[in-house]
N, CA and C atoms of all chains as a GROMACS GRO file, in nm:
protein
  519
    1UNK      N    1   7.242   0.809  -9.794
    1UNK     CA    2   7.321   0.895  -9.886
    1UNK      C    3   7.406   0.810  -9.981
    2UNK      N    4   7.425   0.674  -9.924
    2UNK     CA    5   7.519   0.623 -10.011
    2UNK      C    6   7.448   0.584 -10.135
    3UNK      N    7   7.342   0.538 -10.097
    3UNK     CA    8   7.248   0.490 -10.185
    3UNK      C    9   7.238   0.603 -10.317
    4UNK      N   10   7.210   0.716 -10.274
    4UNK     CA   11   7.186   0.845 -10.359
    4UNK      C   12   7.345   0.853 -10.411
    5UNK      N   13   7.440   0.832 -10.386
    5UNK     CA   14   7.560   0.867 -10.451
    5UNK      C   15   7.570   0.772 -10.567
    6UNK      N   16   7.546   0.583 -10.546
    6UNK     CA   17   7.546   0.559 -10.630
    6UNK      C   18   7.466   0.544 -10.739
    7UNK      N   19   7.311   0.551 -10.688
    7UNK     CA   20   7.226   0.584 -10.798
    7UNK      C   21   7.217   0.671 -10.932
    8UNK      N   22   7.267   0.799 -10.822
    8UNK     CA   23   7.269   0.892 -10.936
    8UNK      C   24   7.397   0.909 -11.035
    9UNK      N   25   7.505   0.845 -10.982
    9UNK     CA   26   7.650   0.836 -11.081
    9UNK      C   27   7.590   0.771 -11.172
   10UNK      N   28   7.550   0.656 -11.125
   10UNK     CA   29   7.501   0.527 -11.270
   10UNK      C   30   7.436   0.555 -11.334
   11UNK      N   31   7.331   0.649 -11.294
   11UNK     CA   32   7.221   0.664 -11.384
   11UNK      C   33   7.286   0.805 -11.493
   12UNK      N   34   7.361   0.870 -11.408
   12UNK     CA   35   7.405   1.035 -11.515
   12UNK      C   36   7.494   0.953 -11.684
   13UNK      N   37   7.628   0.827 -11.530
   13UNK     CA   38   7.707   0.769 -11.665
   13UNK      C   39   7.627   0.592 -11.693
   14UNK      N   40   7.581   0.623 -11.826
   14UNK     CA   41   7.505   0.467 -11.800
   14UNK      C   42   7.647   0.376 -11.857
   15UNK      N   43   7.613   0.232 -11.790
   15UNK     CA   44   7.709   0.101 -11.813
   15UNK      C   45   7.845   0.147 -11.709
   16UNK      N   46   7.820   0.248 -11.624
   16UNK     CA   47   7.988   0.260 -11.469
   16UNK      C   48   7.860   0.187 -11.375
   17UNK      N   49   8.003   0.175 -11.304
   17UNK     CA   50   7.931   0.103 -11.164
   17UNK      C   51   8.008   0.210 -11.053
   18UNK      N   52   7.981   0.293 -10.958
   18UNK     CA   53   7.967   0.315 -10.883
   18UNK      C   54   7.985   0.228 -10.726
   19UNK      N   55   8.153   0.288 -10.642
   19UNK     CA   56   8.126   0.186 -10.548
   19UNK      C   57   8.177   0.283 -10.418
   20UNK      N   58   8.071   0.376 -10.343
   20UNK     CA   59   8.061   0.436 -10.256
   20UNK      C   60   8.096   0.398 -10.128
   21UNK      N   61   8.181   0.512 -10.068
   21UNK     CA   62   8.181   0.430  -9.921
   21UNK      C   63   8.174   0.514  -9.811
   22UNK      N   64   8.151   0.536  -9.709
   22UNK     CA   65   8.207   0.668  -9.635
   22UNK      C   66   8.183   0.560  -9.456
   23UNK      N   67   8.244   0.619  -9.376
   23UNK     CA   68   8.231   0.561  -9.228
   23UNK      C   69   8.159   0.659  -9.149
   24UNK      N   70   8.125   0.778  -9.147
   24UNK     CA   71   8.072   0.877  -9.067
   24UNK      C   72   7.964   0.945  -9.184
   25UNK      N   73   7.916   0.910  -9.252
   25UNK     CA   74   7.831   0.984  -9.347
   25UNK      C   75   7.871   1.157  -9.346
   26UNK      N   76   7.986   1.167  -9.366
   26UNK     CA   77   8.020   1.316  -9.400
   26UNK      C   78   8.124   1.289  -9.487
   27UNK      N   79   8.266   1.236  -9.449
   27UNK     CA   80   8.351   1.222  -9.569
   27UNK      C   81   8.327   1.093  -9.624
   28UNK      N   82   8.302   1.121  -9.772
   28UNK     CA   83   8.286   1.012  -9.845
   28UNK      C   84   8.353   0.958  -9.942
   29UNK      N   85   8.408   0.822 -10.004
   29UNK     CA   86   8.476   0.816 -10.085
   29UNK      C   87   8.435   0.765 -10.191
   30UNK      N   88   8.456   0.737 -10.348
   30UNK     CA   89   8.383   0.665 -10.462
   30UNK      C   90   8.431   0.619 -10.512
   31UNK      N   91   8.426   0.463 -10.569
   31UNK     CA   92   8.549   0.443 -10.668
   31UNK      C   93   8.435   0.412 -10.814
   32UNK      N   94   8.518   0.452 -10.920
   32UNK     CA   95   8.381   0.474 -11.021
   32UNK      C   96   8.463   0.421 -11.140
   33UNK      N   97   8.358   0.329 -11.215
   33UNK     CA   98   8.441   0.225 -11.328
   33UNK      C   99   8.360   0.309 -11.427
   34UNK      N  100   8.411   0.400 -11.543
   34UNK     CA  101   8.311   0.408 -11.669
   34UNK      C  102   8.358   0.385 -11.781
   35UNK      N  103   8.255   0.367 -11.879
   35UNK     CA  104   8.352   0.348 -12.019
   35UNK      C  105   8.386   0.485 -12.069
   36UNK      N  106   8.276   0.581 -12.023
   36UNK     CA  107   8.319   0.701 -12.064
   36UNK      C  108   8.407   0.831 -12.034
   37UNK      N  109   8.509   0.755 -11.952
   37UNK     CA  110   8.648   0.773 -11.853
   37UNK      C  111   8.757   0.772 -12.009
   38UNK      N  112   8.736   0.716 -12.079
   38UNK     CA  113   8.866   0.643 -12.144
   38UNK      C  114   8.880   0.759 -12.219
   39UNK      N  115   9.002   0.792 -12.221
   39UNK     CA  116   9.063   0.880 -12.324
   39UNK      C  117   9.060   1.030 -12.261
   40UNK      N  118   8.993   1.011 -12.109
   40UNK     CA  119   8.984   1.193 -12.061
   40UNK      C  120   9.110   1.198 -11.988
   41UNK      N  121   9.124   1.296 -11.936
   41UNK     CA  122   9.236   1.364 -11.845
   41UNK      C  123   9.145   1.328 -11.703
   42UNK      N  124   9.240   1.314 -11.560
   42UNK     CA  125   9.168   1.272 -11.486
   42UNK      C  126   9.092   1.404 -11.382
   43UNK      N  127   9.138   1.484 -11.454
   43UNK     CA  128   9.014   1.647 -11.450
   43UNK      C  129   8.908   1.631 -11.503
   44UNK      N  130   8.870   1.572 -11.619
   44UNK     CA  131   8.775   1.530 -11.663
   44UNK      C  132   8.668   1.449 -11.641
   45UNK      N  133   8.756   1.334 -11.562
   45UNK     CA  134   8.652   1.230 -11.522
   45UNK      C  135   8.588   1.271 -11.425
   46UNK      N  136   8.694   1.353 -11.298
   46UNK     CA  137   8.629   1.409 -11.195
   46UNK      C  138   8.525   1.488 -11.190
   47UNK      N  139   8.545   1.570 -11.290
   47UNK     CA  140   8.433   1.644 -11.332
   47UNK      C  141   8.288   1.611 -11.368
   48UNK      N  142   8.329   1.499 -11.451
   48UNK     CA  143   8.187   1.430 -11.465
   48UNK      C  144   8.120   1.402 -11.352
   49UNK      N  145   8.220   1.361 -11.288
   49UNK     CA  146   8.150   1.287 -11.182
   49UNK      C  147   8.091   1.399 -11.084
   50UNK      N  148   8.147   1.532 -11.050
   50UNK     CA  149   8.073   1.612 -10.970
   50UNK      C  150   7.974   1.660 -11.102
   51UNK      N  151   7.981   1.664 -11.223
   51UNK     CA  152   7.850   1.679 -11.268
   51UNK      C  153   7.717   1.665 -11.261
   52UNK      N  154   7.772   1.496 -11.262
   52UNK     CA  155   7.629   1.402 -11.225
   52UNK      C  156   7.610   1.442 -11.107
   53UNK      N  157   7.646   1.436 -10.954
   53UNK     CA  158   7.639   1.460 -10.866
   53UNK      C  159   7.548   1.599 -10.818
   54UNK      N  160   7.600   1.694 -10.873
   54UNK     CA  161   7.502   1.826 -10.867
   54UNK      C  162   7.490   1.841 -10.780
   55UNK      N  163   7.387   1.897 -10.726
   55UNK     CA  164   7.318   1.984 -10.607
   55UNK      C  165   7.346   1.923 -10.496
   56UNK      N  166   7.370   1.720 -10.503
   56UNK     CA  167   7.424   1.642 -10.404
   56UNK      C  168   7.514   1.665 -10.318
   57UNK      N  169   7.632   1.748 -10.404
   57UNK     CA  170   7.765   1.785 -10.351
   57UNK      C  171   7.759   1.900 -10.258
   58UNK      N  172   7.647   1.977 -10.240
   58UNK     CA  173   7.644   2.052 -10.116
   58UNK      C  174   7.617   1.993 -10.018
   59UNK      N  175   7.543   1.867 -10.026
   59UNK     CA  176   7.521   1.810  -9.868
   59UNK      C  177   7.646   1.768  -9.860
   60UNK      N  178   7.733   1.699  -9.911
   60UNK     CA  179   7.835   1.599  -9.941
   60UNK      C  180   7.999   1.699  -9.881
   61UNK      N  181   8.063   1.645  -9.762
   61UNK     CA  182   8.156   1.780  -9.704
   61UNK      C  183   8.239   1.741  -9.797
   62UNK      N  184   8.305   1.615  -9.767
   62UNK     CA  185   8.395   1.538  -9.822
   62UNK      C  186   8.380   1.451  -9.924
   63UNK      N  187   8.464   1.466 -10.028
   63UNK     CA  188   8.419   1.352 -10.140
   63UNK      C  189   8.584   1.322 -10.224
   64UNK      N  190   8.598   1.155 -10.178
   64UNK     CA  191   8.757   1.136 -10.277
   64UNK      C  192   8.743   1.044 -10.378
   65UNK      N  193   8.763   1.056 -10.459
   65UNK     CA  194   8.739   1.033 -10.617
   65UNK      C  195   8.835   0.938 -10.664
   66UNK      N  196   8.784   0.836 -10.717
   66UNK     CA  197   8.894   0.718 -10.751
   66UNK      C  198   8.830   0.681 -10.924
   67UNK      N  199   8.884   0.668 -11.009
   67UNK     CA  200   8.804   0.615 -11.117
   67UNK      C  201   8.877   0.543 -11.219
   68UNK      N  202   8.850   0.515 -11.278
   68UNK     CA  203   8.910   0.356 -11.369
   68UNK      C  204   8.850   0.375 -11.484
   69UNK      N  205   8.888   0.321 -11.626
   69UNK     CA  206   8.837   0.293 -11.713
   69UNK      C  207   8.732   0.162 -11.750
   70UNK      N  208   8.830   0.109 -11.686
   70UNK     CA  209   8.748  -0.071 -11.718
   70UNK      C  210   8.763  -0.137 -11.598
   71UNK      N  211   8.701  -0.228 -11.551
   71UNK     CA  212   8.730  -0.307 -11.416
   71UNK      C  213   8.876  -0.382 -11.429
   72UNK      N  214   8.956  -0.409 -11.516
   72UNK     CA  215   9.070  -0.496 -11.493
   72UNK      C  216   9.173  -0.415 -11.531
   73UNK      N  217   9.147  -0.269 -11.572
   73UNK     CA  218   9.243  -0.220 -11.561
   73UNK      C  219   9.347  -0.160 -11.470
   74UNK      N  220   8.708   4.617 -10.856
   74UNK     CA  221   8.710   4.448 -10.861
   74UNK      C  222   8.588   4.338 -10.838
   75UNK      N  223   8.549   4.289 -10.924
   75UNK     CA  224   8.471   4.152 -10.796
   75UNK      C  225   8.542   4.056 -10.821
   76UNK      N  226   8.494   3.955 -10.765
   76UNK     CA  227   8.549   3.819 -10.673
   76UNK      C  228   8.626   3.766 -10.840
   77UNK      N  229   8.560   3.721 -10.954
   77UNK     CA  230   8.622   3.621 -11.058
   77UNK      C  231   8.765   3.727 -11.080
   78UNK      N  232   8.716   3.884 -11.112
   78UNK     CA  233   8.820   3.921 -11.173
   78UNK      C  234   8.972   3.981 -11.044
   79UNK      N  235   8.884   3.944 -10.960
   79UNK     CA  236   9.029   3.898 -10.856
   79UNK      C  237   9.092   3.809 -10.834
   80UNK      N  238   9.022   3.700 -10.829
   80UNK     CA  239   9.096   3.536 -10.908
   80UNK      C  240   9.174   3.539 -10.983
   81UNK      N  241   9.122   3.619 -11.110
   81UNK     CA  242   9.210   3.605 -11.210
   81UNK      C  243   9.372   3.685 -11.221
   82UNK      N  244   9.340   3.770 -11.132
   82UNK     CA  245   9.478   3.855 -11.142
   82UNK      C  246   9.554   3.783 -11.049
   83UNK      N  247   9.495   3.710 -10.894
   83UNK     CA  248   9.575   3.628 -10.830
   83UNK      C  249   9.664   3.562 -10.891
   84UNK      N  250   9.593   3.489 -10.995
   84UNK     CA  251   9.682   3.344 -11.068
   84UNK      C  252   9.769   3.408 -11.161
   85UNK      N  253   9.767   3.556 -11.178
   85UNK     CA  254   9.827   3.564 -11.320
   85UNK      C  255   9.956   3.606 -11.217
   86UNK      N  256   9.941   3.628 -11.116
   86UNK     CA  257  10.035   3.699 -11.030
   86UNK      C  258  10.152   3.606 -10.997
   87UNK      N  259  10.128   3.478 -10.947
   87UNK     CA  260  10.138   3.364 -10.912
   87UNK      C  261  10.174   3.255 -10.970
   88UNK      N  262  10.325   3.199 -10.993
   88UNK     CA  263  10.352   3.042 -11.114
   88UNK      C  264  10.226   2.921 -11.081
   89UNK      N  265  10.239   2.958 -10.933
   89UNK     CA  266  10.113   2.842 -10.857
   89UNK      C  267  10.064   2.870 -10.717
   90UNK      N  268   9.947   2.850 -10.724
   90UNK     CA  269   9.855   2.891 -10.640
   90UNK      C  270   9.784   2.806 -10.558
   91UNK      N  271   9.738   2.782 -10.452
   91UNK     CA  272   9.672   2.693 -10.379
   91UNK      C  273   9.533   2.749 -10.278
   92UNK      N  274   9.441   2.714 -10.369
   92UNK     CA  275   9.325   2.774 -10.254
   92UNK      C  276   9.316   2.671 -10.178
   93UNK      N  277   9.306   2.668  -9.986
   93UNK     CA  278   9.321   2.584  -9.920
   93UNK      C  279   9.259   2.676  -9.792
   94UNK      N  280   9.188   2.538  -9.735
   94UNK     CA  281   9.096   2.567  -9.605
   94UNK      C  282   9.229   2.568  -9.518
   95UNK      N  283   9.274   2.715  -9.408
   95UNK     CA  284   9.355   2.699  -9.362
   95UNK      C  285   9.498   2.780  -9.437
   96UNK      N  286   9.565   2.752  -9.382
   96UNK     CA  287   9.738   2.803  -9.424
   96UNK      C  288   9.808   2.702  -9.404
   97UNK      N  289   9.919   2.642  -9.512
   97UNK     CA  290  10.072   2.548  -9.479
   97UNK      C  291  10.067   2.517  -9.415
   98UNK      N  292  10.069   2.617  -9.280
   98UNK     CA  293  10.170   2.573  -9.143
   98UNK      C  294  10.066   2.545  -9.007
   99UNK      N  295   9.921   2.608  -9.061
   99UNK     CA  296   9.798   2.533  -8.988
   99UNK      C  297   9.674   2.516  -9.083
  100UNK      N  298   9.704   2.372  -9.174
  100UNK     CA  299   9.540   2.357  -9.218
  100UNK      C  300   9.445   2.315  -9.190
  101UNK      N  301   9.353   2.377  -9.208
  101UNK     CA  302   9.178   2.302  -9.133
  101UNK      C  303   9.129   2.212  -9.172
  102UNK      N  304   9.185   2.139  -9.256
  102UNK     CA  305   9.079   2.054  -9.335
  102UNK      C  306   9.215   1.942  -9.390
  103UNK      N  307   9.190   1.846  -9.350
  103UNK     CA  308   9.280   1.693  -9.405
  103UNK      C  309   9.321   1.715  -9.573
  104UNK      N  310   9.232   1.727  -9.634
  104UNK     CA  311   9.264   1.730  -9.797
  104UNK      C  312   9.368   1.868  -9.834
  105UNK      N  313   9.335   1.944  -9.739
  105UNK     CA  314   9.420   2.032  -9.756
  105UNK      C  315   9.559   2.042  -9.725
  106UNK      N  316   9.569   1.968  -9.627
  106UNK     CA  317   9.708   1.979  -9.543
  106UNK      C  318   9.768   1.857  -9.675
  107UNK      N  319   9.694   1.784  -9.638
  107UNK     CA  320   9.743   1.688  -9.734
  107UNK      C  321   9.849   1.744  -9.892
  108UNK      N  322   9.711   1.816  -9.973
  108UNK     CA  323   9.799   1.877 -10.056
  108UNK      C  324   9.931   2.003 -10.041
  109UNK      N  325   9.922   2.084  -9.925
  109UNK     CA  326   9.999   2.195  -9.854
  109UNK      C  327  10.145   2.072  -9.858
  110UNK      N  328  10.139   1.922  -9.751
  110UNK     CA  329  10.240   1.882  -9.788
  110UNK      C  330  10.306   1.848  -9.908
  111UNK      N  331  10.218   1.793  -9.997
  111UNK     CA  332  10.315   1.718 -10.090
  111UNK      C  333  10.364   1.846 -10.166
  112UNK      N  334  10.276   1.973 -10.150
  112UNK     CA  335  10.373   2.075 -10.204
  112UNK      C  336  10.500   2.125 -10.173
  113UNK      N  337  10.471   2.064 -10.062
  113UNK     CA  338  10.606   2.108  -9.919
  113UNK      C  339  10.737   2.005  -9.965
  114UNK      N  340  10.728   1.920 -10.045
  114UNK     CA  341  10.806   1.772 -10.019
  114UNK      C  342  10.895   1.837 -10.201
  115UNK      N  343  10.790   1.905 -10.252
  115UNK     CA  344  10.899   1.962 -10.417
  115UNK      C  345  10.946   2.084 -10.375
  116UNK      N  346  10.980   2.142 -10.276
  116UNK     CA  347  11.026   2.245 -10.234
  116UNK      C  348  11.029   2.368 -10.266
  117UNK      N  349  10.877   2.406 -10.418
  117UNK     CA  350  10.849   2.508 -10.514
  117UNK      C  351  10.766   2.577 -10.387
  118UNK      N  352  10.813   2.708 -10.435
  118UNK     CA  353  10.727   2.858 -10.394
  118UNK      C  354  10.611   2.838 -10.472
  119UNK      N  355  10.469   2.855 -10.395
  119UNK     CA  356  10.373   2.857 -10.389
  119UNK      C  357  10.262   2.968 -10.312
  120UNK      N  358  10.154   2.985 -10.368
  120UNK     CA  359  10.111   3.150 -10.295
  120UNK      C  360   9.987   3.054 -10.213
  121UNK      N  361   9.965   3.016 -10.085
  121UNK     CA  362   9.829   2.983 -10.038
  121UNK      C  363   9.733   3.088 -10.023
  122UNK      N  364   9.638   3.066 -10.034
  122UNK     CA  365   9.494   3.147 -10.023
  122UNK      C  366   9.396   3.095  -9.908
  123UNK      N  367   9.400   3.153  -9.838
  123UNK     CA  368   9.312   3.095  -9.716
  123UNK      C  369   9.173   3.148  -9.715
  124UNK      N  370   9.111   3.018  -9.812
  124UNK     CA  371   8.941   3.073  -9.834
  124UNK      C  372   8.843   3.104  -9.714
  125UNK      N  373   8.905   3.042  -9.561
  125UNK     CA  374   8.801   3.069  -9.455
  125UNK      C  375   8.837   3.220  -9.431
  126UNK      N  376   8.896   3.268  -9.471
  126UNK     CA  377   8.906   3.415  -9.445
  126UNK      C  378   8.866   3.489  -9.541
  127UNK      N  379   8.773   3.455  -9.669
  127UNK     CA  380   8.650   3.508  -9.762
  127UNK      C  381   8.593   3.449  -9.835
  128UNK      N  382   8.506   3.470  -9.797
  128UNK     CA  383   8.370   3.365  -9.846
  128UNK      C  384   8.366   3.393 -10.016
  129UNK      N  385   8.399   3.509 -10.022
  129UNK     CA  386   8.337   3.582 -10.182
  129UNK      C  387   8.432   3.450 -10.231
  130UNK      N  388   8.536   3.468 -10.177
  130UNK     CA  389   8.683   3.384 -10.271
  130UNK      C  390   8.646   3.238 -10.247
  131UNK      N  391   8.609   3.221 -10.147
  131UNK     CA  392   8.538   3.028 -10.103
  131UNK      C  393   8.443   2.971 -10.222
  132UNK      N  394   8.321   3.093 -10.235
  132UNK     CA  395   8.273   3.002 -10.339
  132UNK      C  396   8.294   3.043 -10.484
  133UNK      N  397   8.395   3.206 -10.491
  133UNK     CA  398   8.417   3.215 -10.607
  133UNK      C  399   8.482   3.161 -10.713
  134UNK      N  400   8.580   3.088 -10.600
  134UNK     CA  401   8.723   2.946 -10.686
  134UNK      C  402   8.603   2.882 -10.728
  135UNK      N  403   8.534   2.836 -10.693
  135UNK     CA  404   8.425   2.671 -10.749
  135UNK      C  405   8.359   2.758 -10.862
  136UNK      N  406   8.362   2.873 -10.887
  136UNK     CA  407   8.265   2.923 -10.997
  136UNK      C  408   8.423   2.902 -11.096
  137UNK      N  409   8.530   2.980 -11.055
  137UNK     CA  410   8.629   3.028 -11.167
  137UNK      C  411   8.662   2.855 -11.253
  138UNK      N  412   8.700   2.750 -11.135
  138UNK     CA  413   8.744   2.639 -11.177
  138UNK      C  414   8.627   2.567 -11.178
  139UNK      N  415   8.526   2.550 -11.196
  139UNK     CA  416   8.384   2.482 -11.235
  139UNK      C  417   8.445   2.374 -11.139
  140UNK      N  418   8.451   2.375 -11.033
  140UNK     CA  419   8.477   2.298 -10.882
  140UNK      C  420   8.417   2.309 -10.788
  141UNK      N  421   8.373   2.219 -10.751
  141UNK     CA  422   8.291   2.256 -10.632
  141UNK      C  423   8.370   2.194 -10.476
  142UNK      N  424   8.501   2.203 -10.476
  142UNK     CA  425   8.540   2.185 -10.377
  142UNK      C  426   8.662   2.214 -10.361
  143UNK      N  427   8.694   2.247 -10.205
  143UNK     CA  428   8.839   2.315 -10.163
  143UNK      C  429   8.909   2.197 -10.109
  144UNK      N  430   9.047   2.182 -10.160
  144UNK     CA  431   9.145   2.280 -10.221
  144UNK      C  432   9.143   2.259 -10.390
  145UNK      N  433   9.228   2.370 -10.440
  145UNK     CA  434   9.239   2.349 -10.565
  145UNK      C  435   9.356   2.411 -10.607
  146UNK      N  436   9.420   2.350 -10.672
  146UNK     CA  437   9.557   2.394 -10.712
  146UNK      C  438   9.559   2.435 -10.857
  147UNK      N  439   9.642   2.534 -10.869
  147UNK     CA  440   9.625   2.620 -10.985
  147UNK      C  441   9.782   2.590 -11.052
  148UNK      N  442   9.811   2.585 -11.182
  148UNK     CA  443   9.975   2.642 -11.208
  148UNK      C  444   9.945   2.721 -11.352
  149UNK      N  445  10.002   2.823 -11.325
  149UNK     CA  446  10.009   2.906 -11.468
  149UNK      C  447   9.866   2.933 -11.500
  150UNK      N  448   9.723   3.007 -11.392
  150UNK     CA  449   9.681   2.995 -11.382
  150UNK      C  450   9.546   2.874 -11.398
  151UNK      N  451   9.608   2.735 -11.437
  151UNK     CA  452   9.537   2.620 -11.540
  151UNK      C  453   9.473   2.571 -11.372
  152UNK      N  454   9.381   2.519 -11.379
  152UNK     CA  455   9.347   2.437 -11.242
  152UNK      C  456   9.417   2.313 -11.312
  153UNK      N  457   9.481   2.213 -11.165
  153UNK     CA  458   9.503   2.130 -11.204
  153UNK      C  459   9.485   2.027 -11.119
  154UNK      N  460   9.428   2.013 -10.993
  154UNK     CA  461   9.293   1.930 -10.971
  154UNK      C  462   9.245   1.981 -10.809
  155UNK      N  463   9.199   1.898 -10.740
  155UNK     CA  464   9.177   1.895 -10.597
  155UNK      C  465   9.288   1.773 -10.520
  156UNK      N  466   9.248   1.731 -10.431
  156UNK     CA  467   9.337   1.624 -10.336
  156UNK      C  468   9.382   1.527 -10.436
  157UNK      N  469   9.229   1.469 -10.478
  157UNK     CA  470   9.276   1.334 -10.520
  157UNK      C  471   9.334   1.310 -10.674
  158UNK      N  472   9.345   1.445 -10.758
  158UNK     CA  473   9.442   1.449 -10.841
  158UNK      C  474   9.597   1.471 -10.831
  159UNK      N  475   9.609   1.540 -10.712
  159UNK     CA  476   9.754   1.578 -10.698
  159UNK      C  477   9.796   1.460 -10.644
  160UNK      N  478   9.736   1.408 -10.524
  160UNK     CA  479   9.785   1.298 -10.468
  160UNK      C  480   9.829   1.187 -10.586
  161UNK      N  481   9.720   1.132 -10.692
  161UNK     CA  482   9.753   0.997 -10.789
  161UNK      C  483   9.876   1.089 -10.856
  162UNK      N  484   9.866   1.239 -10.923
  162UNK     CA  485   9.951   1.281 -10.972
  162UNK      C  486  10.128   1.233 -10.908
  163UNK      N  487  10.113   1.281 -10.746
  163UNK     CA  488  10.249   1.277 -10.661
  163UNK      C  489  10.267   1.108 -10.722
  164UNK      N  490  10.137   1.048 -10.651
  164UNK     CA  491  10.223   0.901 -10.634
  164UNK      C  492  10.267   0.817 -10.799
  165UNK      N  493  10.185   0.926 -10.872
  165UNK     CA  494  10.271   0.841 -10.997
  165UNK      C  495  10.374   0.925 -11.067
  166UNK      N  496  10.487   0.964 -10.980
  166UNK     CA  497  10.580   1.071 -11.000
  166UNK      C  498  10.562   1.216 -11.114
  167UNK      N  499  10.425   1.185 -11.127
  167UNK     CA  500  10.390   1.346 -11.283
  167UNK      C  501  10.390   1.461 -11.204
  168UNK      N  502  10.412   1.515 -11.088
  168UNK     CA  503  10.367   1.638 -11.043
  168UNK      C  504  10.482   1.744 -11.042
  169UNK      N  505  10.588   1.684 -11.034
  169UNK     CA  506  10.695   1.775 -11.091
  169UNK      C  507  10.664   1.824 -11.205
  170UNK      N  508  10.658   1.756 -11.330
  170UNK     CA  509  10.662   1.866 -11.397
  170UNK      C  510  10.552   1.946 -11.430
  171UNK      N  511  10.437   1.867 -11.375
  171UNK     CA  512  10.325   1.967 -11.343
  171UNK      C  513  10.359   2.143 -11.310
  172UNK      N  514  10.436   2.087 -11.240
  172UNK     CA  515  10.503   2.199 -11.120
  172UNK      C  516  10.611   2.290 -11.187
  173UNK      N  517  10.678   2.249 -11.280
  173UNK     CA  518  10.807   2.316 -11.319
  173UNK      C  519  10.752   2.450 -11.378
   0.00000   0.00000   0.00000
């Protein structure tokens, strides 16, 4: 599953990196770098991100959302 | 009534609203309690909604707030995120006036 979490983030936002983690494969956590983060509200980014995610998020119980604009920011 | 246009009168009813697995004073679900406290810590009146007690309302919040997950906090009917917004919100002191 982790694999599928970050595949499909990267591929929905191209140039984020995606960095998935979970210990029990039920709650999971993400930390997600995009360029196309910059300038949203962080409702926004989240959103994207269950966008891309889709149909995923029903298997998915738990999901905590971390996201960044740029890696050094 | 159905389910959206009962949502909607909830929030209009309500300064702020909290759909949450569970109630305040017993929640079912970590993200929830989680947010139940830090609501608890600004000492604002708040209306909880305890979605395990209707399903219509469980998955109707994820239709009203294009969310697909519980909890979700509402003010002035606006969604204004799940856990991990309120939480960065709390810890970077913005949720007051979120809240006011």
């Amino acid at each position: 599953m982790i694999d599928k979490i970050k595949k499909t983030i990267e591929t929905a936002l191209p140039g984020s990196i995606a960095e998935p983690f979970t210990d029990d494969n039920h709650h999971f956590e993400v930390r997600v770098i995009a360029p196309q983060f910059s300038g949203k509200s962080l409702l926004a980014q989240h959103r994207m991100i269950y966008a891309a995610l889709g149909e995923l998020m029903n298997e998915i119980h738990a999901l905590a959302i971390e996201t960044k604009v740029k890696e050094n920011v | 009534m159905n389910t959206q246009e009962q949502i909607k009168a909830l929030l209009e009813e309500h300064h702020i609203v909290l759909f949450m697995k569970g109630t305040p004073m017993f929640p079912q679900c970590g993200f929830s309690a989680q947010v139940a406290a830090i609501l608890g810590e600004y000492h604002v009146e708040f209306h909880a909604v305890n979605v395990l007690m209707d399903d219509a309302i469980r998955q109707g919040i994820k239709v009203y707030g294009n969310w697909p997950t519980i909890p979700q906090l509402y003010v002035d009917g606006e969604l204004i995120g799940g856990c991990d917004i309120i939480t960065a919100l709390h810890e970077q002191s913005q949720l007051a006036a979120v809240l006011a």
